[in-house]
C-alpha positions in Angstrom: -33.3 10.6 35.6 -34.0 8.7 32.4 -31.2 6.2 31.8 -31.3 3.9 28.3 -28.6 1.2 27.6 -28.2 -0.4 24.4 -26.6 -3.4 23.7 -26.6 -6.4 21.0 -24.7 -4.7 17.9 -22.4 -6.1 16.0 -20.7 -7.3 13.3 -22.8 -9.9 10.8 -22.6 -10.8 7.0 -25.7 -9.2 4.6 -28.8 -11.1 4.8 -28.1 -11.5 8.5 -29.6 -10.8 11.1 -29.3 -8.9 15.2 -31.4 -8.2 17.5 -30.9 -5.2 19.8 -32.0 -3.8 22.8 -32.6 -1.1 24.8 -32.1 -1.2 29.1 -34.4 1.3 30.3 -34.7 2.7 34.0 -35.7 5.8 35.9 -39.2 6.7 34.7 -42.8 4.7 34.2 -41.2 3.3 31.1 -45.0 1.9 29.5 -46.0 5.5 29.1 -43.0 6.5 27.2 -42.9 7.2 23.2 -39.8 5.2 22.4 -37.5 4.7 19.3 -34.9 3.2 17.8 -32.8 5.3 15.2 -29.4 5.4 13.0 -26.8 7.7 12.3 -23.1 7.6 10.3 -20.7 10.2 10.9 -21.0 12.8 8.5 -24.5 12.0 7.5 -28.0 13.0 8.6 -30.1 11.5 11.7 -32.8 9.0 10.6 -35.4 7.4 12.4 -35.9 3.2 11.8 -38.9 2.2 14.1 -40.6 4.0 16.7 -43.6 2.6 19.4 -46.3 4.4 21.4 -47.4 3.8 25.2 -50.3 1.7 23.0 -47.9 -0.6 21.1 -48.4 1.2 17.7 -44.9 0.9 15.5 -43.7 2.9 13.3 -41.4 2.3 10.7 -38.8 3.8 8.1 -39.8 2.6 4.1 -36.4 1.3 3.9 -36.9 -1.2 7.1 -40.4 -2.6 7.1 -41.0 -5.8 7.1 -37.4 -6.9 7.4 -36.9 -5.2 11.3 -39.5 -5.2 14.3 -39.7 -3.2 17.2 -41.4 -4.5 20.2 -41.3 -3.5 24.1 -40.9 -5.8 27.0 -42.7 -3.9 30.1 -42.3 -6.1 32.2 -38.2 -6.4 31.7 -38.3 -2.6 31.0 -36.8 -3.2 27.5 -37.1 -2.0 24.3 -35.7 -4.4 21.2 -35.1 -4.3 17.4 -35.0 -7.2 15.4 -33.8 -6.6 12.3 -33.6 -9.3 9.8 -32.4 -9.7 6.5 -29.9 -7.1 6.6 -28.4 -4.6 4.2 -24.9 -3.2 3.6 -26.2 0.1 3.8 -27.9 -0.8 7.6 -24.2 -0.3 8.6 -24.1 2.2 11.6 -24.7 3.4 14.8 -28.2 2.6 16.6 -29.1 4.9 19.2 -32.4 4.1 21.8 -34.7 6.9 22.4 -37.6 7.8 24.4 -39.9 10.7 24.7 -40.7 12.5 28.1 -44.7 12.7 28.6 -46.7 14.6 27.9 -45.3 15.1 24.9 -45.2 12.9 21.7 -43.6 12.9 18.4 -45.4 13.5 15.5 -46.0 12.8 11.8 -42.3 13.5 11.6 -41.2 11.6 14.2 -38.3 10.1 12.0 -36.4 13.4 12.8 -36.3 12.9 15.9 -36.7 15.8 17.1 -39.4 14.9 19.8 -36.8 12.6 21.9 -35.4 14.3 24.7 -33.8 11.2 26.4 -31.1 9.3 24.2 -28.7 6.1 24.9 -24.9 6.2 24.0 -25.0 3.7 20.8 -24.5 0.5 19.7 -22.3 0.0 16.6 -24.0 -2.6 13.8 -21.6 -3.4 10.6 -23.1 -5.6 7.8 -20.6 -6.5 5.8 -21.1 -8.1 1.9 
């Protein structure tokens, strides 16, 4: 049973910065497509950053360069460093990971690929 524990949200002033991560366990976590993504109540899903079982990253317009997504096999972690950060950045994160053999695609921002999800961690930027 896939398991996936965030943690490191929080609150920080705009132009801040947090790194979170994401405690993975029950599968071969390297082969895993795994994401990190955003949602505010009321308001539509939206993917920030996303990785393949090759290290490839994906990212949302709105985040590149300011936020980094990077794995830890060893640890069995998955992080996002976000840097520079915006009022509008304010919500809940949620970790995600993909079940092989399958894979997100060009629209993998929907996330509608990921079939294993964590419970959240709350990031407020405040101005």
């Amino acid at each position: 049973q896939v398991q996936l524990v965030e943690s490191g949200g929080g609150s920080v002033q705009a132009g801040g910065s947090l790194r979170l991560s994401c405690a993975a366990s029950g599968y071969t976590y390297s082969r895993y497509y795994m994401g990190w993504f955003r949602q505010a109540p009321g308001k539509e899903r939206e993917g920030v950053a996303a990785t393949d079982s090759d290290g490839r990253r994906r990212y949302a317009d709105s985040v590149k360069v300011r936020f980094a997504i990077f794995k830890d096999n060893a640890e069995n972690t998955l992080y996002l460093q976000m840097n520079s950060l915006k009022v509008e950045a304010t919500d809940m994160y949620y970790c995600a990971a993909v079940t092989p053999p399958s894979r997100p695609g060009d629209n993998w921002y929907k996330g509608n690929e990921y079939n294993n999800w964590g419970q959240g961690t709350q990031v407020t930027v405040s101005s």
